[in-house]
C-alpha positions as a Python dict, from the first residue, in 0.01 Angstrom:
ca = {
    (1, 'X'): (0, 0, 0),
    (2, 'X'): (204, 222, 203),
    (3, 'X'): (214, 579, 90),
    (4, 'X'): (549, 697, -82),
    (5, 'X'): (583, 1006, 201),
    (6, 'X'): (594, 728, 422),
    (7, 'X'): (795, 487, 262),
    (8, 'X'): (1176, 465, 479),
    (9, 'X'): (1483, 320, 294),
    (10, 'X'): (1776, 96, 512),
    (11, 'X'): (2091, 277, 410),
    (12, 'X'): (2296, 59, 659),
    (13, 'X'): (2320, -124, 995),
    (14, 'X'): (2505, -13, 1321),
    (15, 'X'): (2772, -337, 1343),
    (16, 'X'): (2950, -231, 1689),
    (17, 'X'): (3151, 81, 1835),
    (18, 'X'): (3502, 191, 1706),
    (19, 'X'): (3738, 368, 1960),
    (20, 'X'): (3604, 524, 2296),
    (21, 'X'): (3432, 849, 2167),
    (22, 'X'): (3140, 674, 2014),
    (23, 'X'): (3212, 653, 1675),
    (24, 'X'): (2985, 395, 1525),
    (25, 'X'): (3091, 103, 1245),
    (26, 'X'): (2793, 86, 924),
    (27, 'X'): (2767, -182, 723),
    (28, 'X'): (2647, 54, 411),
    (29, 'X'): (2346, -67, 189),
    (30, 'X'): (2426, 242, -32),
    (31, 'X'): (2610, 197, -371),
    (32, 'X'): (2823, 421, -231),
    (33, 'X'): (2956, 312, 102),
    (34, 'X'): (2963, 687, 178),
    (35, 'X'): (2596, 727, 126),
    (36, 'X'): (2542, 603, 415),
    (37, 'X'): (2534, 941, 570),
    (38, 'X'): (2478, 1132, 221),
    (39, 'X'): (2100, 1168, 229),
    (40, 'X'): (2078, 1399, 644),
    (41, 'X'): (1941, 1289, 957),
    (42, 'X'): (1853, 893, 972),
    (43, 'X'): (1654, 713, 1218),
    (44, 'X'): (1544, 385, 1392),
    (45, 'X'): (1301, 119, 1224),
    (46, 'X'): (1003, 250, 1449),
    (47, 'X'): (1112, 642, 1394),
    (48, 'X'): (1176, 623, 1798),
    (49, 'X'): (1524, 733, 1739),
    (50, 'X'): (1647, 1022, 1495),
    (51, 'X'): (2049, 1078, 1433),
    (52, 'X'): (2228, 1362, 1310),
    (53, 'X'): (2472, 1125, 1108),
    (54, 'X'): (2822, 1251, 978),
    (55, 'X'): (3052, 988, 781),
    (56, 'X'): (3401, 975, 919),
    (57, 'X'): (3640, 707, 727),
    (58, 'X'): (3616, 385, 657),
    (59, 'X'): (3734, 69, 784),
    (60, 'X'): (3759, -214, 520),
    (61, 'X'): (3378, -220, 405),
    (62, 'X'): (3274, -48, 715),
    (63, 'X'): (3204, 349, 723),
    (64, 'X'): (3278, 506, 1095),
    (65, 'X'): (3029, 730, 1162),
    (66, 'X'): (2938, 1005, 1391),
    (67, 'X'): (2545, 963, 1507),
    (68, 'X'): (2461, 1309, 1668),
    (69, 'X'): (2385, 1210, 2072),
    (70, 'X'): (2643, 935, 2087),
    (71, 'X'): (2969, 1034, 2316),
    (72, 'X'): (3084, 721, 2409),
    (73, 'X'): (3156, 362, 2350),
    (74, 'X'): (2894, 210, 2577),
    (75, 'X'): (2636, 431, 2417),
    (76, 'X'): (2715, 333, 2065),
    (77, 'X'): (2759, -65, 2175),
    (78, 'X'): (2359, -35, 2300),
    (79, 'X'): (2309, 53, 1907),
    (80, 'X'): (2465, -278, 1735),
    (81, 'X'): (2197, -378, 1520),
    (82, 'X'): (1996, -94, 1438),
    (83, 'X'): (1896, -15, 1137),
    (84, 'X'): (1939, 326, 1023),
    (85, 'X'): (1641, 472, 760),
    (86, 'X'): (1552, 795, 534),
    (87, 'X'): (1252, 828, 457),
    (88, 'X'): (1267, 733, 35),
    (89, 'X'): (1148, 1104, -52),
    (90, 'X'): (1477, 1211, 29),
    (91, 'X'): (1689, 985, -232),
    (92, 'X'): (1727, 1073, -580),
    (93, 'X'): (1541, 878, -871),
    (94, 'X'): (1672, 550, -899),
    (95, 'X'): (1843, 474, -1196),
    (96, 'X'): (1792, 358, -1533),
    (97, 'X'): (1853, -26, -1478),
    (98, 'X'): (1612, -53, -1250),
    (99, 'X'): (1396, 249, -1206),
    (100, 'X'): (1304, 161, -802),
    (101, 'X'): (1442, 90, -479),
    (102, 'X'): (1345, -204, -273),
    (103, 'X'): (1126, -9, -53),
    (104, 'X'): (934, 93, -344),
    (105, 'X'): (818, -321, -397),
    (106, 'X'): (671, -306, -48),
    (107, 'X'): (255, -336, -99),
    (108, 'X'): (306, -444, -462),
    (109, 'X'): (53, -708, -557),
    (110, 'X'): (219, -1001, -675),
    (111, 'X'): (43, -1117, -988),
    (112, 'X'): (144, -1441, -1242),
    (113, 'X'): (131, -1343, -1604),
    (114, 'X'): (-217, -1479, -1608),
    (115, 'X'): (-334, -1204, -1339),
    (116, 'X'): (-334, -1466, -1109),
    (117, 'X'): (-327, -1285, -813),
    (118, 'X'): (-35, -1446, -561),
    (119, 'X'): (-55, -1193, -283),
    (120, 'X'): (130, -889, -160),
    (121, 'X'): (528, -800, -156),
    (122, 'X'): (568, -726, 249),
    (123, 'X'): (914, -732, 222),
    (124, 'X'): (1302, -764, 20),
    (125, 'X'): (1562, -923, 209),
    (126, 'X'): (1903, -982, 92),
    (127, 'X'): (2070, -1270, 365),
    (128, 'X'): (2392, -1306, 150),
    (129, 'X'): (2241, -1516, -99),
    (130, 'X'): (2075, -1221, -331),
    (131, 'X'): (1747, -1103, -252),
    (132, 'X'): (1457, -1223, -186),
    (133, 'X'): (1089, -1123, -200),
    (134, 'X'): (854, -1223, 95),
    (135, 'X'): (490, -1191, -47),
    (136, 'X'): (205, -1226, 167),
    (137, 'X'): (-43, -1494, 60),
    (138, 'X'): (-361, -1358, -98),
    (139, 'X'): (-558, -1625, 126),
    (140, 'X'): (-384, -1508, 424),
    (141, 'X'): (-148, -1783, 493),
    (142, 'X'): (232, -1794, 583),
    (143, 'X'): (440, -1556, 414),
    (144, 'X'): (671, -1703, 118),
    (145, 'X'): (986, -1615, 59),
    (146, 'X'): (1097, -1627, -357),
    (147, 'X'): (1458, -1530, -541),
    (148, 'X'): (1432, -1173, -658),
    (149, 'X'): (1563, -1356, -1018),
    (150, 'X'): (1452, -1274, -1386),
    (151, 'X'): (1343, -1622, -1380),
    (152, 'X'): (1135, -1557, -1159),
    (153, 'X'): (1041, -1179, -1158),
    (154, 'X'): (888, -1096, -1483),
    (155, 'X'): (826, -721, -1485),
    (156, 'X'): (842, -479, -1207),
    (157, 'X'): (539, -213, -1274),
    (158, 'X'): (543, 22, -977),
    (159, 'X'): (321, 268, -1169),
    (160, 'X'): (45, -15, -1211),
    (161, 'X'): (166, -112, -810),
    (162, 'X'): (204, -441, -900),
    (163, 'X'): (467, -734, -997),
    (164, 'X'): (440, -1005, -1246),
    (165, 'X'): (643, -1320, -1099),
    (166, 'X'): (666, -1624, -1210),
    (167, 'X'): (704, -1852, -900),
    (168, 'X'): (928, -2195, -906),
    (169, 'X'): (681, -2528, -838),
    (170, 'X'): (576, -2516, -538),
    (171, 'X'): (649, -2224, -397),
    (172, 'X'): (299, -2141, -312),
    (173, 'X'): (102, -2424, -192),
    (174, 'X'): (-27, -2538, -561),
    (175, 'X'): (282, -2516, -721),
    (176, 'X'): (382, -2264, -938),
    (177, 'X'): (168, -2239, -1235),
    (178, 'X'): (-149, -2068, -1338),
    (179, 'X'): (-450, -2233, -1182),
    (180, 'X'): (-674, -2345, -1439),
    (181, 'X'): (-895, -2072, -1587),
    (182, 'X'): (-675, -1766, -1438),
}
């Protein structure tokens, strides 16, 4: 499981320039579209890249913002598509309804209510739909993505570091039940 120092948290995504003095457009991930640039510095995926960040306006659900080391448009085009990150020590407790971010899920075990372990949480994506968990196998195979539903999450125990899901059929290669004697 990855440590919590380590842990990062997406607070947006770099969409395309705005203007010719390299303002950036964000796609916030934050409740708060303004959040975006709430919690200091942010950086790339792979910690390459680090960005003084300073929210500027918005434009429709888009927050312009400043990244520190970006004068000009051709310099913030080259960053459509990155991901900007804080590392999840430096957001506040998340609230009562659900008590974790998504980063927090990451290196969960995945367990059925029988403790039938089902693998690993490696990931929670969210392509329009609602998200989605992609657990690692725990016999190594493909990686399977799931709804992030009540249906199918049970309980989320990140104290005990691990999930309880209960998987449609067929979701893992046997289906979605209990194996006999789990």
């Amino acid at each position: 499981m990855v440590e919590a120092s380590q842990r990062k948290v997406c607070l947006g995504v770099v969409v395309g320039a705005h203007g010719v003095r390299g303002l950036v457009r964000v796609k916030p991930f934050t409740e708060a579209p303004e959040g975006v640039a709430a919690y200091g510095p942010v950086e790339t995926a792979d910690g390459a890249r680090h960005f003084a960040i300073e929210a500027k306006g918005m434009v429709k659900e888009l927050v312009l913002c400043r990244l520190g080391g970006i004068d000009d448009r051709d310099a913030a085009e080259v960053l459509r598509g990155t991901e900007l990150y804080v590392p999840r020590d430096r957001l506040p407790p998340a609230g009562d309804d659900e008590g974790w971010y998504h980063a927090d899920l990451v290196g969960l075990r995945a367990v059925g209510v029988g403790d039938h372990d089902y693998g690993t949480v490696a990931g929670v994506h969210n392509f329009g739909a609602g998200d989605l968990l992609e657990i690692a196998p725990a016999d190594g195979g493909a990686t399977v993505l799931m709804g992030f539903t009540e249906a199918n999450v049970l309980q989320v125990d990140i104290a005990g570091g691990r999930i309880v899901i209960d998987p449609p059929l067929g979701t893992f290669d046997g289906g979605g039940e209990e194996p006999d004697g789990a």
